[in-house]
PABA-302698 format. One record per residue: residue number from 1; x, y, z of N, C-alpha, C in turn; residue in one letter. Coordinates in pm, 1 decimal, decimal comma. Example, Ala and Ser with C-alpha at 12.3 -4.5 7.8 and 13.67 -1.06 7.14 Angstrom:
BEGIN
<1; <1319,0; -569,0; 780,0>; <1230,0; -450,0; 780,0>; <1320,0; -330,0; 780,0>; 'A'>
<2; <1285,0; -225,0; 708,0>; <1367,0; -106,0; 714,0>; <1290,0; 3,0; 787,0>; 'S'>
END
This chain:
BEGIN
<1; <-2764,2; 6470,8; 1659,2>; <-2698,0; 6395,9; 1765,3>; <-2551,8; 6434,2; 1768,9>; 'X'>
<2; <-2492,8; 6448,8; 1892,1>; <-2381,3; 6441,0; 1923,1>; <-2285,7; 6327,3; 1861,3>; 'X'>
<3; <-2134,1; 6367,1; 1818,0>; <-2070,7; 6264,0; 1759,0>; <-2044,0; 6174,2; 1927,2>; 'X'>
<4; <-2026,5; 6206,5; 2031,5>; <-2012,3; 6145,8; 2169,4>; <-2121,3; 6002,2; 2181,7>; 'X'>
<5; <-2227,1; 6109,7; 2173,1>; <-2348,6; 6021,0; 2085,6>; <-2345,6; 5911,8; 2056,5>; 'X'>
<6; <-2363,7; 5921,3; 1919,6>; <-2345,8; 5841,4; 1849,0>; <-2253,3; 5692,9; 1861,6>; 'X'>
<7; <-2133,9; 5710,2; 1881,2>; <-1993,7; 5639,6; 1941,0>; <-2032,8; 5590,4; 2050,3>; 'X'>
<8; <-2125,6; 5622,5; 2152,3>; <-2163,7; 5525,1; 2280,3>; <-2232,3; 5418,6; 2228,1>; 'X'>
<9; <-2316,3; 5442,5; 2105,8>; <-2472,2; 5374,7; 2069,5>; <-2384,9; 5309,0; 1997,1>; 'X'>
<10; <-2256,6; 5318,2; 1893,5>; <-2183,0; 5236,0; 1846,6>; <-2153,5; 5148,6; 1937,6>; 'X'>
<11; <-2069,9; 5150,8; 2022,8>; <-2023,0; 5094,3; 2134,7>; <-2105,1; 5012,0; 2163,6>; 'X'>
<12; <-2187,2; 5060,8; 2258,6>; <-2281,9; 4970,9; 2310,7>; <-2340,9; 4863,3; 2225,0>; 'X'>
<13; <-2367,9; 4939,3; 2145,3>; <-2444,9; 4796,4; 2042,0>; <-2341,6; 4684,9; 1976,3>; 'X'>
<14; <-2230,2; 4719,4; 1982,3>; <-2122,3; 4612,0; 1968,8>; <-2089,9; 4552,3; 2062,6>; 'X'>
<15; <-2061,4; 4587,4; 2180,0>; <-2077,4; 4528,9; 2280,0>; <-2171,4; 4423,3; 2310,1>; 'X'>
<16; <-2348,2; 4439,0; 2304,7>; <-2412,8; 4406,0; 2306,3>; <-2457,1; 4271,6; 2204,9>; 'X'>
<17; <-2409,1; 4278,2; 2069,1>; <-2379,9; 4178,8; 1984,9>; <-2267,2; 4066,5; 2034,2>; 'X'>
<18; <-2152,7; 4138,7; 2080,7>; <-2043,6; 4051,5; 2093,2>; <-2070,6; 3963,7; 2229,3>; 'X'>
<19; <-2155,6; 3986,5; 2283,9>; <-2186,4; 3962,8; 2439,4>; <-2311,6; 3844,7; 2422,9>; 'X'>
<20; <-2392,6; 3896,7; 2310,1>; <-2477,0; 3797,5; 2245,7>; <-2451,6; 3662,9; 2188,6>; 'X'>
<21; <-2361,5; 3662,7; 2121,5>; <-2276,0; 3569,3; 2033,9>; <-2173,0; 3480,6; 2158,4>; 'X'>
<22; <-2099,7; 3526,2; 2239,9>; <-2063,7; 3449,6; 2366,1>; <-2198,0; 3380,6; 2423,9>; 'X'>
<23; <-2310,1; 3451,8; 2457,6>; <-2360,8; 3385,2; 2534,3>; <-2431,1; 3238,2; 2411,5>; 'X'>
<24; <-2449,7; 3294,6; 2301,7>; <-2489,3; 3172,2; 2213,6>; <-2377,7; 3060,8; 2247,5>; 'X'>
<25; <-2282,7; 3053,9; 2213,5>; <-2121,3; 3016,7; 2194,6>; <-2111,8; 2948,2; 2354,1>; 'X'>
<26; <-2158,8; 2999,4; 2444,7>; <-2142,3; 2935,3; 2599,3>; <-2232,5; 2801,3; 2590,4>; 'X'>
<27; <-2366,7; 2837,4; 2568,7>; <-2462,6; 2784,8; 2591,1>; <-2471,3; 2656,9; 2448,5>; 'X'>
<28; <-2386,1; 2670,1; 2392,1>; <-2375,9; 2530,4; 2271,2>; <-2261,6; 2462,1; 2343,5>; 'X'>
<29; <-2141,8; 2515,5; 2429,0>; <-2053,8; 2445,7; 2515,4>; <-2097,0; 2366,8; 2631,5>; 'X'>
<30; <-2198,3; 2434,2; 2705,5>; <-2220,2; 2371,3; 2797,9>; <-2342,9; 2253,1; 2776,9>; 'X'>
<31; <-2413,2; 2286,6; 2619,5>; <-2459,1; 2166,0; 2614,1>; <-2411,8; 2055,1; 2578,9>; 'X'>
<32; <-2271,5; 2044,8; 2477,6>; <-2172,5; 1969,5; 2457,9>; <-2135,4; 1914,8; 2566,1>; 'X'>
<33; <-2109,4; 1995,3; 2662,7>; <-2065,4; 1926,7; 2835,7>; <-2130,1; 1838,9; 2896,7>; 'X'>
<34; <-2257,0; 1835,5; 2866,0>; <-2386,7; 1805,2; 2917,1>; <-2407,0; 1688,1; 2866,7>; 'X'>
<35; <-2416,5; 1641,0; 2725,2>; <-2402,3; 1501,9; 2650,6>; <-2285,3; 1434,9; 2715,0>; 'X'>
<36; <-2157,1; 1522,6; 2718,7>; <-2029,8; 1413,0; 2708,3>; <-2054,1; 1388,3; 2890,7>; 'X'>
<37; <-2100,9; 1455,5; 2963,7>; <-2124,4; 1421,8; 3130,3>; <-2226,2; 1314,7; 3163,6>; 'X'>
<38; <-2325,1; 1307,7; 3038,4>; <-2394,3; 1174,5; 3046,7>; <-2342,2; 1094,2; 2997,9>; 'X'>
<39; <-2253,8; 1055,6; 2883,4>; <-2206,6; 990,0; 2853,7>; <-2053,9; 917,9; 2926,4>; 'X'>
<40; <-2003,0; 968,6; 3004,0>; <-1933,2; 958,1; 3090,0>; <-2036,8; 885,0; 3237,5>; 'X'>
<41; <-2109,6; 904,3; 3273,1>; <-2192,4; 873,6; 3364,2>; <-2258,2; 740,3; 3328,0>; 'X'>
<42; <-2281,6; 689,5; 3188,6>; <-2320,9; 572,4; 3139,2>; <-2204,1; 473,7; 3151,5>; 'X'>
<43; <-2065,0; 520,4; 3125,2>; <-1954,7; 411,5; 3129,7>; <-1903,1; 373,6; 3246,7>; 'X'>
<44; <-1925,5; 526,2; 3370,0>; <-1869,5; 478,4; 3494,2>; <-1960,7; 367,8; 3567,3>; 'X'>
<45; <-2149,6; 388,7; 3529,2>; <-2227,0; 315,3; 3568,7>; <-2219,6; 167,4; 3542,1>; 'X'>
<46; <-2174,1; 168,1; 3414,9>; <-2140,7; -18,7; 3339,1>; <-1979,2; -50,8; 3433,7>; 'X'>
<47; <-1908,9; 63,9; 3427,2>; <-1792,3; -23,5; 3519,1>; <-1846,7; -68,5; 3710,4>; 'X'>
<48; <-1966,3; 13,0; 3723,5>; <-2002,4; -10,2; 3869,1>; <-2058,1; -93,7; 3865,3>; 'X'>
<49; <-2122,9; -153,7; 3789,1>; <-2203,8; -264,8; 3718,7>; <-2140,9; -388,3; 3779,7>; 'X'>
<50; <-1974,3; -372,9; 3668,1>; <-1918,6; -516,8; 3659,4>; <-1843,0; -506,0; 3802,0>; 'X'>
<51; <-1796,8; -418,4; 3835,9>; <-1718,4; -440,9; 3954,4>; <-1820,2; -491,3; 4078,0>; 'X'>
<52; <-1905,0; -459,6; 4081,1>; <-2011,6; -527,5; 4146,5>; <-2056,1; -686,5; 4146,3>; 'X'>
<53; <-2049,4; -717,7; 3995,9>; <-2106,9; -861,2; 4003,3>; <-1972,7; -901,0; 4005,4>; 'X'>
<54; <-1866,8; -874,2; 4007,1>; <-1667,9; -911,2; 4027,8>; <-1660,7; -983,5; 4195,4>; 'X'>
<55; <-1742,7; -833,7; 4235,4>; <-1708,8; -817,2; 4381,8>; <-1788,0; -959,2; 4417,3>; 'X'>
<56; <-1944,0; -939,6; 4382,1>; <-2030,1; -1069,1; 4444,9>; <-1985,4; -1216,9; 4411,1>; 'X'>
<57; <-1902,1; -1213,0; 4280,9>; <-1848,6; -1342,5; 4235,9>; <-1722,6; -1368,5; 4328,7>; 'X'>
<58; <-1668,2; -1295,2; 4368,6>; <-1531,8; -1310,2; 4454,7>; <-1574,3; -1336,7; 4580,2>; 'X'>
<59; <-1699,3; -1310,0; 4664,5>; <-1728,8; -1372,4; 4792,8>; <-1816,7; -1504,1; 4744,4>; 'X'>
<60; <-1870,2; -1520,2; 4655,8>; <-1946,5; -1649,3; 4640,7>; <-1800,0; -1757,5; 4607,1>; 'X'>
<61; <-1682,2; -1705,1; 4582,0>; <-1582,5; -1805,4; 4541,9>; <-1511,4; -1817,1; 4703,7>; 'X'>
<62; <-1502,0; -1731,5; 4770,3>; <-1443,1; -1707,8; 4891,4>; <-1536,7; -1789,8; 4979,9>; 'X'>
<63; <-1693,8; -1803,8; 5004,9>; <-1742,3; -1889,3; 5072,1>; <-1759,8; -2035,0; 4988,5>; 'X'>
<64; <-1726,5; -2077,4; 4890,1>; <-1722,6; -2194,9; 4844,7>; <-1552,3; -2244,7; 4909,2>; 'X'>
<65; <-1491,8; -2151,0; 4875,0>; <-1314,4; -2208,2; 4963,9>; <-1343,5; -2279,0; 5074,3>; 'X'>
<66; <-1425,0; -2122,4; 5166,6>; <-1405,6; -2156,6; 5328,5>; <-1481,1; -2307,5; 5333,9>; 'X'>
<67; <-1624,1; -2300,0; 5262,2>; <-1680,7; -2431,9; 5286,4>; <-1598,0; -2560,3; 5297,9>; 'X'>
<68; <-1568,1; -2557,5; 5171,1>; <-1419,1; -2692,0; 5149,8>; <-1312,3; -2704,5; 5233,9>; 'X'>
<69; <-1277,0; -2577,5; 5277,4>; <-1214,1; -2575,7; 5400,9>; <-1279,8; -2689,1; 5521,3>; 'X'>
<70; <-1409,2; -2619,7; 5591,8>; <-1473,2; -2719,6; 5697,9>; <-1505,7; -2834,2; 5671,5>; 'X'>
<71; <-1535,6; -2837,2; 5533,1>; <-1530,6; -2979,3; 5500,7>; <-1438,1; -3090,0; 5549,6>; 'X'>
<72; <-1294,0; -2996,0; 5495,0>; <-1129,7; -3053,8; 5560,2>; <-1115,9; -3138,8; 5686,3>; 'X'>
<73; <-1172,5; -3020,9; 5755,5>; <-1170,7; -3011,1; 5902,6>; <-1233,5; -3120,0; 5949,9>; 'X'>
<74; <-1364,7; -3122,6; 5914,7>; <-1437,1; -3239,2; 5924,7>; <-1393,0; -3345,1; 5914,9>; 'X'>
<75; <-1332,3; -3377,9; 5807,6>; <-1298,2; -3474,5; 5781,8>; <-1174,5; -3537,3; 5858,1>; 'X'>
<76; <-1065,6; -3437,0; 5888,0>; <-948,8; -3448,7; 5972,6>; <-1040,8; -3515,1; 6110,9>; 'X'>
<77; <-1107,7; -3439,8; 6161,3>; <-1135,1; -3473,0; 6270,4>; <-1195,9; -3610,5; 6298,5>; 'X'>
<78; <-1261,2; -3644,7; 6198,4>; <-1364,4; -3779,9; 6200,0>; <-1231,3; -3924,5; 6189,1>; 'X'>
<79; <-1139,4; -3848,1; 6095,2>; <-1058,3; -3949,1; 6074,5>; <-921,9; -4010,2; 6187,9>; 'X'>
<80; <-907,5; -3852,1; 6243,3>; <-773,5; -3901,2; 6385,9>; <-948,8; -3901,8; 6466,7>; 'X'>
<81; <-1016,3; -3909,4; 6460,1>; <-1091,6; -4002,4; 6607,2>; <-1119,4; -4113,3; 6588,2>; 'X'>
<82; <-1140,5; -4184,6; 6428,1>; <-1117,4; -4309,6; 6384,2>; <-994,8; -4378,2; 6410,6>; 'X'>
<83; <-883,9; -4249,5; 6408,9>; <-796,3; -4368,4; 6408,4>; <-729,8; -4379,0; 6596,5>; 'X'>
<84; <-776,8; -4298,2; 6656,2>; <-791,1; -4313,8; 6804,7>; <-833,4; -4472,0; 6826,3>; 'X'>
<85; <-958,5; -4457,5; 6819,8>; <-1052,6; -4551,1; 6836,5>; <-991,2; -4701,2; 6821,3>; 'X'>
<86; <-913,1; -4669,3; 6668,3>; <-879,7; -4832,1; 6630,7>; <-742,5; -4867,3; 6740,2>; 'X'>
<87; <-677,9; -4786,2; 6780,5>; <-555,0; -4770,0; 6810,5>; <-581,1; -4802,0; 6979,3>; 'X'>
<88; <-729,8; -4828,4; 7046,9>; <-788,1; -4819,6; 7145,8>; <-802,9; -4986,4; 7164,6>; 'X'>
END
């Protein structure tokens, strides 16, 4: 064999190792990525969670206001027509 030869088949086969070992080396990264992207996906889901039952607790407090509100109203109204009435 040619020393030209030889030195490609060196080459190449180092190449070929070093190219091997990245792709091992990628593929243990991107499964690392892969855990911490589910795991990230579990905490944003528990914060969508609570902001959700936040959100539903903040209109169930918002229609208990307004209620008490008409209640008010009600009551204003029943009472200046009572006091119409007496004043009649």
């Amino acid at each position: 064999m040619d020393t030209l030869q030889i030195l490609l088949v060196i080459v190449l086969s180092l190449t070929t190792l070093i190219l091997t070992i990245v792709g091992i080396q990628l593929m243990f990264v991107l499964t690392e990525a892969r855990s911490a992207l589910k795991k990230l996906n579990k905490i944003i889901h528990s914060f969508d969670t609570v902001g959700m039952n936040l959100h539903q607790g903040l209109g169930e407090i918002a229609g208990f206001i307004n209620g008490i509100k008409s209640v008010i109203k009600i009551l204003e109204v029943t009472s200046s027509k009572k006091n119409e009435s007496s004043k009649q």
